[in-house]
VMD Tcl script that builds the backbone (N, CA, C; Angstrom):
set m [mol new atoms 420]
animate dup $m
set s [atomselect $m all]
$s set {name element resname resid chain x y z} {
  {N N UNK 1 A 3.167 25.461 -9.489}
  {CA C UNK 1 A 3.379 24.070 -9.856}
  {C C UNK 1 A 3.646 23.249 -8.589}
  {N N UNK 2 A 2.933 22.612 -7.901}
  {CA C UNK 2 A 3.088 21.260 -7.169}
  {C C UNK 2 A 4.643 20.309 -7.539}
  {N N UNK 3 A 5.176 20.346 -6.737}
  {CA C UNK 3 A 6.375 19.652 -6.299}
  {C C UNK 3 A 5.967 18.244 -6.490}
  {N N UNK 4 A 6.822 17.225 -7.203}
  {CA C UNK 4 A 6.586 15.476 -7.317}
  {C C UNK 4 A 7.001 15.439 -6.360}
  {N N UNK 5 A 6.236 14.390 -5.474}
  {CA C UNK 5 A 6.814 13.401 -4.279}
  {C C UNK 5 A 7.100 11.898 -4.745}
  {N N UNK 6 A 7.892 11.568 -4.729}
  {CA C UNK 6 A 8.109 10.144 -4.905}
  {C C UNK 6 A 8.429 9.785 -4.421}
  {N N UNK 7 A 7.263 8.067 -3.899}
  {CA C UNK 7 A 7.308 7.067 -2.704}
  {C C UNK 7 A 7.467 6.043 -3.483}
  {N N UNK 8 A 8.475 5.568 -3.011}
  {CA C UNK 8 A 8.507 4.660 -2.987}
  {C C UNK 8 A 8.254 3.100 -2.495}
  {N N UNK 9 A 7.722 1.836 -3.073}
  {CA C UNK 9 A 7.761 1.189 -2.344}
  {C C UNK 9 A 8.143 -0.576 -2.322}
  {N N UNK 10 A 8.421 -0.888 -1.603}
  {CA C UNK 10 A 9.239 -2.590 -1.664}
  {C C UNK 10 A 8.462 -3.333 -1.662}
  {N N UNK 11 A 8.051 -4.302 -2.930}
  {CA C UNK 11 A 6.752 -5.564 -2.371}
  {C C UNK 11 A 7.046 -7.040 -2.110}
  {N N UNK 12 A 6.882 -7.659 -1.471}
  {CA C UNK 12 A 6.440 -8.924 -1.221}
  {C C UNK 12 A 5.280 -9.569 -1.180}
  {N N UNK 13 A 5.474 -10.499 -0.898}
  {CA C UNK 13 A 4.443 -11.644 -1.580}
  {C C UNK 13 A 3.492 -11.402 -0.064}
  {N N UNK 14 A 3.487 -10.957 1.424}
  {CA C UNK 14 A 3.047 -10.717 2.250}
  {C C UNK 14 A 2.836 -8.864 2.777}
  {N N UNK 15 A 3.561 -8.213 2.635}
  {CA C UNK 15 A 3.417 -7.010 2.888}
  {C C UNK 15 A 3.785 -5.884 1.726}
  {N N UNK 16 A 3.706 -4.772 1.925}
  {CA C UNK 16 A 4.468 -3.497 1.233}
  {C C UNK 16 A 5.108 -2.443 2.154}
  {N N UNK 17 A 6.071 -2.219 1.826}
  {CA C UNK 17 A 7.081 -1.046 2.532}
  {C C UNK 17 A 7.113 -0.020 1.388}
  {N N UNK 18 A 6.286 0.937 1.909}
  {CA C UNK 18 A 6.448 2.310 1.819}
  {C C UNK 18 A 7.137 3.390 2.516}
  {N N UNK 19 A 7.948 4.459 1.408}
  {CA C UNK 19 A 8.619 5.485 2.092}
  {C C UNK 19 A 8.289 6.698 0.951}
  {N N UNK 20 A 8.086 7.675 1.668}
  {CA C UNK 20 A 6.970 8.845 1.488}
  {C C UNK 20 A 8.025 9.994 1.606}
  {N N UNK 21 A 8.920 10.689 0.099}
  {CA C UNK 21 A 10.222 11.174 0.669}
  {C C UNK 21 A 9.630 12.489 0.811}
  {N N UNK 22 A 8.321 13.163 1.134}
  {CA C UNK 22 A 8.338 14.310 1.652}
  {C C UNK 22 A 8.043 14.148 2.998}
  {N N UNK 23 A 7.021 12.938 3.515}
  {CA C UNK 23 A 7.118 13.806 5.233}
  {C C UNK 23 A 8.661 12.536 5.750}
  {N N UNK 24 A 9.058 11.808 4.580}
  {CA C UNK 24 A 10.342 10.737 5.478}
  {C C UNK 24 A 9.748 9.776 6.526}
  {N N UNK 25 A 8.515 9.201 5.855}
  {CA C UNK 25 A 7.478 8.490 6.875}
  {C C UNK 25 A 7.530 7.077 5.492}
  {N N UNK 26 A 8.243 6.083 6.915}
  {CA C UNK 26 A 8.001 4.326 6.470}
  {C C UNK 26 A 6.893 4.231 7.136}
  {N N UNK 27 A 6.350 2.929 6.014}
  {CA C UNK 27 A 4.945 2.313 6.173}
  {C C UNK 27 A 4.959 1.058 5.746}
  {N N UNK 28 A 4.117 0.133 6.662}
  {CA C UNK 28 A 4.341 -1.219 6.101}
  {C C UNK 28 A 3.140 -1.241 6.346}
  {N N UNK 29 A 2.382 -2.275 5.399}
  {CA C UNK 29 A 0.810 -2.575 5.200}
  {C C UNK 29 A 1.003 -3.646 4.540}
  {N N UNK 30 A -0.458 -4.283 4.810}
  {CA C UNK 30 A -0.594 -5.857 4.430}
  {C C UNK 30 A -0.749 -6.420 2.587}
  {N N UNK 31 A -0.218 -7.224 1.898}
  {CA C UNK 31 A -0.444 -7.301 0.591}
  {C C UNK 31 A -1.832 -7.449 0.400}
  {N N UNK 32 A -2.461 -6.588 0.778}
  {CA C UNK 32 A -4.073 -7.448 0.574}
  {C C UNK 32 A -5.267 -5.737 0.004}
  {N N UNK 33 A -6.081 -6.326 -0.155}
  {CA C UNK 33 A -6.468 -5.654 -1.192}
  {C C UNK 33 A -7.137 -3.887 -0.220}
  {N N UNK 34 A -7.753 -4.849 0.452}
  {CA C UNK 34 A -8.396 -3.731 1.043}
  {C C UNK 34 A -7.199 -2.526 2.198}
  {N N UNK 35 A -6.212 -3.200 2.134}
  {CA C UNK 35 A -5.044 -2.237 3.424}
  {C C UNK 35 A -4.493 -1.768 2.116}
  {N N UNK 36 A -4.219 -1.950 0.870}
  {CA C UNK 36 A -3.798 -1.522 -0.262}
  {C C UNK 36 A -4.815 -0.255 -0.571}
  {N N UNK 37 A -5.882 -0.673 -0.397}
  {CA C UNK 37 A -7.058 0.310 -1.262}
  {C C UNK 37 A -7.239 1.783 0.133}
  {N N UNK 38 A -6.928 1.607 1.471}
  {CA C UNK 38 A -6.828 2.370 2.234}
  {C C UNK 38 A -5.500 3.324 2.219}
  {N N UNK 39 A -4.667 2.856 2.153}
  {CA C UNK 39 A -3.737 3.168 1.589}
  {C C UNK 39 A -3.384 4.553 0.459}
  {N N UNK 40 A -3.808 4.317 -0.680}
  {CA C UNK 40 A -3.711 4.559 -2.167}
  {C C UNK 40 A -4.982 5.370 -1.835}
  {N N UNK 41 A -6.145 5.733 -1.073}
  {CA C UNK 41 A -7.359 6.576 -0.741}
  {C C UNK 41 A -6.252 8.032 -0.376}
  {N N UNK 42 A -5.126 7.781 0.243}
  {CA C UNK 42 A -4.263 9.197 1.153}
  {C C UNK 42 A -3.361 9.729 0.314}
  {N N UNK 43 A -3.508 8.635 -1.193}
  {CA C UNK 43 A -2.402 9.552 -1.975}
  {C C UNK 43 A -3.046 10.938 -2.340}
  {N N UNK 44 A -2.360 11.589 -3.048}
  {CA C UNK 44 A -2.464 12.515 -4.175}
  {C C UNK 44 A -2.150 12.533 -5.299}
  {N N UNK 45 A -3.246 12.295 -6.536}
  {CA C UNK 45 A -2.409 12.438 -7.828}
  {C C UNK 45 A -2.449 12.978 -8.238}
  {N N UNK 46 A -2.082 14.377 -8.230}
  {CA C UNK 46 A -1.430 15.354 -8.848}
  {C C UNK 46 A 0.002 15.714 -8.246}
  {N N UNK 47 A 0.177 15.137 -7.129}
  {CA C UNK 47 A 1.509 14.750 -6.661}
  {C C UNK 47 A 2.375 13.736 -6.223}
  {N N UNK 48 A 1.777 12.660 -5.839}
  {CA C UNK 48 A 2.433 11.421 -5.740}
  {C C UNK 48 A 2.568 11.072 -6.838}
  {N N UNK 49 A 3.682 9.947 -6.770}
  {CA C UNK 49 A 4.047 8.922 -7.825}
  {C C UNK 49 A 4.765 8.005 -7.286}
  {N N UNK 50 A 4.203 6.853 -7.523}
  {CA C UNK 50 A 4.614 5.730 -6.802}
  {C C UNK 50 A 5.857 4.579 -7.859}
  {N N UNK 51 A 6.871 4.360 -7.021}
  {CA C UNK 51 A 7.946 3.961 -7.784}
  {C C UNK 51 A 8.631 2.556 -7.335}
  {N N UNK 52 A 8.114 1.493 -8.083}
  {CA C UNK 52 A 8.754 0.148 -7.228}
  {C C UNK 52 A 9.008 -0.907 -8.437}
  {N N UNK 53 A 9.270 -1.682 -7.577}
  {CA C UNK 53 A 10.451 -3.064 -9.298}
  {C C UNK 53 A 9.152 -4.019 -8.934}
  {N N UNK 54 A 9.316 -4.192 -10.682}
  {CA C UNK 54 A 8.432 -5.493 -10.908}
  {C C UNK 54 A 8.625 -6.762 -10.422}
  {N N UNK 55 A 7.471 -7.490 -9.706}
  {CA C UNK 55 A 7.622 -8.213 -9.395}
  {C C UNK 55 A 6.438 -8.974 -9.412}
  {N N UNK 56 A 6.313 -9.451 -11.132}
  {CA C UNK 56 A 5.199 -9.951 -11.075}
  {C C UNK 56 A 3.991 -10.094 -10.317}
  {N N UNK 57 A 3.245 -11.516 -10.159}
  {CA C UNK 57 A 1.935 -11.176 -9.643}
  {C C UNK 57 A 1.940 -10.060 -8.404}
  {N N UNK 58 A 2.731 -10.203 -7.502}
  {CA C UNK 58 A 2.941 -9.482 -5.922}
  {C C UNK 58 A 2.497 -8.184 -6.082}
  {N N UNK 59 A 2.302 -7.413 -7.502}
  {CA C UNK 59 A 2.389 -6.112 -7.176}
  {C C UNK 59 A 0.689 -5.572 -8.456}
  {N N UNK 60 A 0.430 -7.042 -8.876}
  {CA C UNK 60 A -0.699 -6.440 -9.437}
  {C C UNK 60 A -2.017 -6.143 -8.706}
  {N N UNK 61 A -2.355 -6.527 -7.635}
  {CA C UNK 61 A -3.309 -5.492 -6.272}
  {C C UNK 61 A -3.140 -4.133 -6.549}
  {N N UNK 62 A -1.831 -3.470 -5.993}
  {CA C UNK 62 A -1.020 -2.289 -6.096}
  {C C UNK 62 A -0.893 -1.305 -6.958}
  {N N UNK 63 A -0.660 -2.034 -8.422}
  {CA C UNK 63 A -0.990 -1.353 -9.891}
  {C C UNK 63 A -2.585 -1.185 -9.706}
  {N N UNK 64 A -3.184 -2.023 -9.580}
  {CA C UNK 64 A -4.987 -1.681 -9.806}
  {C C UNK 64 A -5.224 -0.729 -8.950}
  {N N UNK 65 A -4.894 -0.652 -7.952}
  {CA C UNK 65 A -5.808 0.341 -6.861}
  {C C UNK 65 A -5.045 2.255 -7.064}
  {N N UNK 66 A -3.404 1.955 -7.479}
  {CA C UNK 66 A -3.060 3.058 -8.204}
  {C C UNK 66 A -3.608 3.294 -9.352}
  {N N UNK 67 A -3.879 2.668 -10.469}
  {CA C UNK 67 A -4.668 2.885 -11.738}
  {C C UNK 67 A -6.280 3.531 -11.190}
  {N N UNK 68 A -6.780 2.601 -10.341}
  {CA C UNK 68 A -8.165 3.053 -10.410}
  {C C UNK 68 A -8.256 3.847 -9.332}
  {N N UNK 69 A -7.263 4.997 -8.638}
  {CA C UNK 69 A -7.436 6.378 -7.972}
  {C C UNK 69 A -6.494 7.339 -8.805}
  {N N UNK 70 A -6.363 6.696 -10.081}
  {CA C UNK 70 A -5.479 7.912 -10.382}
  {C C UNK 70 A -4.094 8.469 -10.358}
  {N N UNK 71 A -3.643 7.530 -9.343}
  {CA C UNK 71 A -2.051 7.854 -8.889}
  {C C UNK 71 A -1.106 6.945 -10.110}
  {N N UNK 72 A -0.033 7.663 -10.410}
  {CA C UNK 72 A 0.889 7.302 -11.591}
  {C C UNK 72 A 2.020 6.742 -10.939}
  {N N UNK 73 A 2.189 5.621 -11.656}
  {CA C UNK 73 A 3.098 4.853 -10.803}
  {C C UNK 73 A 3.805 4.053 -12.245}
  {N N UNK 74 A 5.405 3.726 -11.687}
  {CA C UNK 74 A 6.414 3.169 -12.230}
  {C C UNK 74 A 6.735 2.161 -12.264}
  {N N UNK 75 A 7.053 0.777 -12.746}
  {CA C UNK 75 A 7.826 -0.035 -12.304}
  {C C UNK 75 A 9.320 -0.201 -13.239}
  {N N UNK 76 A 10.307 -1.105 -12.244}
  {CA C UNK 76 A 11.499 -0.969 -12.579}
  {C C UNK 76 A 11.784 -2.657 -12.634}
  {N N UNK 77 A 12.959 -3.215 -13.439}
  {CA C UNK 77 A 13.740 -3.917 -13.490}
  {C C UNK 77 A 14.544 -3.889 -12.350}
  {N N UNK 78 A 14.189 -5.096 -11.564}
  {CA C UNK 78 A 14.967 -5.120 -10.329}
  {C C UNK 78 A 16.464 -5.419 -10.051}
  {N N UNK 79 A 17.129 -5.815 -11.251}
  {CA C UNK 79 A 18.476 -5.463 -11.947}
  {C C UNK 79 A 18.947 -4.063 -11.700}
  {N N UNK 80 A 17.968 -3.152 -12.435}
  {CA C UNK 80 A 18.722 -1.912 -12.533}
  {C C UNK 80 A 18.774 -1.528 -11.117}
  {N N UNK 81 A 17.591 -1.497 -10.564}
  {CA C UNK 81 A 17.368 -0.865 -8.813}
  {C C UNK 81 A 18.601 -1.716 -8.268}
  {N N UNK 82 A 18.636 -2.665 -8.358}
  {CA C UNK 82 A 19.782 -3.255 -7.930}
  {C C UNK 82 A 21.203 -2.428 -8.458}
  {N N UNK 83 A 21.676 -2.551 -9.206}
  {CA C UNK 83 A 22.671 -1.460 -9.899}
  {C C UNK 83 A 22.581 -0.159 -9.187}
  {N N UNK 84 A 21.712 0.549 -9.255}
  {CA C UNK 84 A 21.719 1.957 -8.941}
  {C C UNK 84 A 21.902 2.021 -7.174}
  {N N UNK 85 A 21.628 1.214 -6.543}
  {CA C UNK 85 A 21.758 1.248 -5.135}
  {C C UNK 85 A 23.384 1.044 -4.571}
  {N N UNK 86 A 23.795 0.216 -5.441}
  {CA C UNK 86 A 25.448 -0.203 -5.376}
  {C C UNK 86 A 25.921 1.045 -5.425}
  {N N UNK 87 A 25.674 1.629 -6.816}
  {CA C UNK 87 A 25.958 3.254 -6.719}
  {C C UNK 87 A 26.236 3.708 -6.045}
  {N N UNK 88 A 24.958 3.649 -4.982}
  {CA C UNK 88 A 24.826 4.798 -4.394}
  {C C UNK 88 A 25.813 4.791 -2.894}
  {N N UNK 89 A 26.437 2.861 -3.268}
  {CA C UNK 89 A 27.406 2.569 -2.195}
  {C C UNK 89 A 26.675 2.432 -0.929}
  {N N UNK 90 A 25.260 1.908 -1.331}
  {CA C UNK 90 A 23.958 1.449 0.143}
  {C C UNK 90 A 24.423 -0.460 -0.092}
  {N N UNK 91 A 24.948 -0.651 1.183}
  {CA C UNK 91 A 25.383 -2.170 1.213}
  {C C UNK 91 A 24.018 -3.178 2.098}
  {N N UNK 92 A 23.370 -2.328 2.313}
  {CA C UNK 92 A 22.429 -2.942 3.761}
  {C C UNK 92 A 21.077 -3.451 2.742}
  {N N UNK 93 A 20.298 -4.611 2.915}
  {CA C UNK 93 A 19.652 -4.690 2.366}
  {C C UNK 93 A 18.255 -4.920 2.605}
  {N N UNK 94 A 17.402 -4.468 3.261}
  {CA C UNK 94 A 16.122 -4.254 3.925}
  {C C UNK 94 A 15.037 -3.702 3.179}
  {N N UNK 95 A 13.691 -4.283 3.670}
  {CA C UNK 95 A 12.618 -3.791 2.973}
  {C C UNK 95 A 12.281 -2.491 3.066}
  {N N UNK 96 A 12.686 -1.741 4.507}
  {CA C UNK 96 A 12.428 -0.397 4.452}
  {C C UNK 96 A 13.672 0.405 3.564}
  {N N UNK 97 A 15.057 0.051 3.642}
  {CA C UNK 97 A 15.741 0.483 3.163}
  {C C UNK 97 A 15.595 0.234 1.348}
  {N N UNK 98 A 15.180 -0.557 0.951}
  {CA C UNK 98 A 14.656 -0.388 -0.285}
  {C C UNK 98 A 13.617 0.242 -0.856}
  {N N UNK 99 A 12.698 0.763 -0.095}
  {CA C UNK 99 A 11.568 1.556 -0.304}
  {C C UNK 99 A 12.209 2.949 -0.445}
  {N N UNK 100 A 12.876 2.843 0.721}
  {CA C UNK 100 A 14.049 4.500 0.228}
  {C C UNK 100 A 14.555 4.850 -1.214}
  {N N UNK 101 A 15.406 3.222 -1.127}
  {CA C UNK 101 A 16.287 3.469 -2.714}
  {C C UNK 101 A 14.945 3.737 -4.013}
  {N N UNK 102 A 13.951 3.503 -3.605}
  {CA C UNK 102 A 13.339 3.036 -5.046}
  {C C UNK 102 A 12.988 4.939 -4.935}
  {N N UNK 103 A 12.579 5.179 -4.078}
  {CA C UNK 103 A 12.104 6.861 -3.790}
  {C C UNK 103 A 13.372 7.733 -4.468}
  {N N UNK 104 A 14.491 7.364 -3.738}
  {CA C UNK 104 A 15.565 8.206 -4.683}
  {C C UNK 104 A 16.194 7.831 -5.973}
  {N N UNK 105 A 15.365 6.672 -6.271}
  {CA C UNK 105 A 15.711 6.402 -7.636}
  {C C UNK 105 A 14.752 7.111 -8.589}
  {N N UNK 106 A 13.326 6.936 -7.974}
  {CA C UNK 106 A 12.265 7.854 -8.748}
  {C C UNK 106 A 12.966 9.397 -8.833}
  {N N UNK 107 A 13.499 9.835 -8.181}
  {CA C UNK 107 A 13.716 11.790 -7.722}
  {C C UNK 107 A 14.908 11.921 -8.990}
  {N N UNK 108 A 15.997 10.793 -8.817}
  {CA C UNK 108 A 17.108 10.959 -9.785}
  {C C UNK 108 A 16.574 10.690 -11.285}
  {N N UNK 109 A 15.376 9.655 -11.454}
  {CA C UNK 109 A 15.730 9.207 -12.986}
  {C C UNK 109 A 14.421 10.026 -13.488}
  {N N UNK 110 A 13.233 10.502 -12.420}
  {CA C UNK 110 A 12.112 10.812 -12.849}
  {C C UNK 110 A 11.488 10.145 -13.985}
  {N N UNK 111 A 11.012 8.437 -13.767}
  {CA C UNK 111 A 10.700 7.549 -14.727}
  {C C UNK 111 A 9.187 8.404 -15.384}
  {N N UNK 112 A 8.717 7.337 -16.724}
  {CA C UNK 112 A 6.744 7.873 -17.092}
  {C C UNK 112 A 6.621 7.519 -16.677}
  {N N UNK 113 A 4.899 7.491 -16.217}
  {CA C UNK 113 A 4.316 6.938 -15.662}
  {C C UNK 113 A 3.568 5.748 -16.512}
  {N N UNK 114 A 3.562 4.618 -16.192}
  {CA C UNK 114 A 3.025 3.709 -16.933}
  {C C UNK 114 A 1.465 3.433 -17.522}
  {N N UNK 115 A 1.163 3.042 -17.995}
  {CA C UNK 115 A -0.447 3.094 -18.533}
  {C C UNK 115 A -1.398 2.195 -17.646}
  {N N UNK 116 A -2.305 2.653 -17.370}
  {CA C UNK 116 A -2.991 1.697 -16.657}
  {C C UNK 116 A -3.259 0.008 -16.969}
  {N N UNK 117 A -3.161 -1.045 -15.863}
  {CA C UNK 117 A -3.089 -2.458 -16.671}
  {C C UNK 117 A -4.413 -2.365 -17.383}
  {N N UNK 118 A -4.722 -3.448 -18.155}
  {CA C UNK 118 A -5.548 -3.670 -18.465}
  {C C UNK 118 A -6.217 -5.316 -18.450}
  {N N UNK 119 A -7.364 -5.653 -17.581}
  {CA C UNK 119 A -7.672 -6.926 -17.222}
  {C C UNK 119 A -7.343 -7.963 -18.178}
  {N N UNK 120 A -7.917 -7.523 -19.629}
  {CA C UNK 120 A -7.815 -8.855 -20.606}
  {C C UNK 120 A -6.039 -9.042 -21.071}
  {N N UNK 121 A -5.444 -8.033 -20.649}
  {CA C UNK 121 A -3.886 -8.927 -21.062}
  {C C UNK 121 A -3.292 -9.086 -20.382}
  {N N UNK 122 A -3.696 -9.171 -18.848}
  {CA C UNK 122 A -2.917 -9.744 -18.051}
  {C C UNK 122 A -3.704 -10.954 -17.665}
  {N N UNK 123 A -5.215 -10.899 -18.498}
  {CA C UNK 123 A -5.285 -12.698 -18.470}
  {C C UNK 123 A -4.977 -13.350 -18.919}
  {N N UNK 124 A -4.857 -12.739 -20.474}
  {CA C UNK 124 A -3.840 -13.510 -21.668}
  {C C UNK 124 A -2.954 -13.946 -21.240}
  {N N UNK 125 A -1.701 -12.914 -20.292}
  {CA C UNK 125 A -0.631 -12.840 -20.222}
  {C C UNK 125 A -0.646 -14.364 -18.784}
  {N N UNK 126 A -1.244 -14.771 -18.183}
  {CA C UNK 126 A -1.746 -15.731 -17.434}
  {C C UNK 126 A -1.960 -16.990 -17.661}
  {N N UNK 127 A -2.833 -17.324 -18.789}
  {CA C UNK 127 A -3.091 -17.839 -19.780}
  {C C UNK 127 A -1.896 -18.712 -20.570}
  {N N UNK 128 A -1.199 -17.431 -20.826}
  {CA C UNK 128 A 0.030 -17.824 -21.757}
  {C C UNK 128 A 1.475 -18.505 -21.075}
  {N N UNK 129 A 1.304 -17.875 -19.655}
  {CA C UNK 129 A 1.906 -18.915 -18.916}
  {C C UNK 129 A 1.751 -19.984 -18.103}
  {N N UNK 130 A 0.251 -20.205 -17.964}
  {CA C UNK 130 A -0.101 -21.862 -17.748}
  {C C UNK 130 A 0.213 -22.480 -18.918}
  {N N UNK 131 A -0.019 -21.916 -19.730}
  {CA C UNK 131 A 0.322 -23.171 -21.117}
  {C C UNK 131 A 1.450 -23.456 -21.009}
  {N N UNK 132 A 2.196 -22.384 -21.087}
  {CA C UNK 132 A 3.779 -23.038 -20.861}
  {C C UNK 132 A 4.223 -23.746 -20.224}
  {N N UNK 133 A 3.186 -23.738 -18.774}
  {CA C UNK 133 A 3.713 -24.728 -17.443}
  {C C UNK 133 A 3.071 -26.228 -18.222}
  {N N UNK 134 A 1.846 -26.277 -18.737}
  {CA C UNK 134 A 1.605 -27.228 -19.549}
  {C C UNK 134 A 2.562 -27.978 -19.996}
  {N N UNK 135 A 2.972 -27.480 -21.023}
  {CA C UNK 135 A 3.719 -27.450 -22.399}
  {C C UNK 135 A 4.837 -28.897 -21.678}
  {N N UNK 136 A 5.646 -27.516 -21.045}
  {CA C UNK 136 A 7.099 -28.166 -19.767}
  {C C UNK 136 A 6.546 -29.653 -19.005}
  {N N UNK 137 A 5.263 -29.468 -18.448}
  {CA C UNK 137 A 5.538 -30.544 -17.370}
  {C C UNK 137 A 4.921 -31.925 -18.650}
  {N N UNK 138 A 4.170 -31.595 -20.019}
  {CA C UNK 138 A 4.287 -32.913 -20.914}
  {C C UNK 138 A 5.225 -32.926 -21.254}
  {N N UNK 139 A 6.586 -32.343 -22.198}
  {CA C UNK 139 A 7.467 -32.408 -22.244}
  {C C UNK 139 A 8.591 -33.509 -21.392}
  {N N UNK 140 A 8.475 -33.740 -19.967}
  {CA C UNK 140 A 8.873 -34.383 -19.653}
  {C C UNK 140 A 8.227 -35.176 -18.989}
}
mol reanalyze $m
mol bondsrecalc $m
mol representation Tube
mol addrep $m
């Protein structure tokens, strides 16, 4: 049986911080599609699993290119990751150092793996919040 590795990683709206808790190798790469898709080419899925907090649009590149190689990946409520890091009594708050926490949060909670997105409801889901921005800015 193949050992889970879980990497974790931190996103922003400009880069991703990855941490890889078997070789203990940070990585930062560009939010963009193609340093994403190079990237996610070196996983393994039958052993990686990639573990990071939702953060809306920022991380749907990331979900697609894990969905469409195969690699199973998590996302979290950035509440709880938040919570569980206090825990762990980690006061420092950095993009690499959060790529860590999310890695030893994957090892401790061993999340599922989520289902692959699917294009038409996250256009809906798009959709459904322009209207709302609609809605709000007639409203007043």
């Amino acid at each position: 049986m193949i050992a889970q590795n879980y990497v974790g990683c931190d996103i922003s709206k400009q880069w991703l911080d990855f941490f890889d808790e078997t070789s203990g190798r940070l990585r930062r790469i560009d939010n963009q599609a193609d340093a994403i898709a190079a990237y996610v080419a070196g996983l393994d899925p039958s052993r990686d699993f990639v573990v990071m907090e939702a953060t809306g649009v920022h991380d749907r590149l990331l979900r697609h290119a894990l969905a469409k190689a195969g690699v199973p990946f998590s996302r979290h409520n950035p509440a709880h990751t938040h919570h569980y890091a206090k825990s762990t009594r980690r006061r420092a708050k950095t993009d690499p150092l959060d790529a860590r926490m999310l890695s030893d949060y994957g090892r401790r909670y061993q999340p599922e793996a989520e289902p692959a997105p699917r294009e038409e409801g996250e256009r809906l889901q798009s959709l459904a919040g322009h209207r709302d921005q609609l809605v709000a800015m007639r409203a007043t």
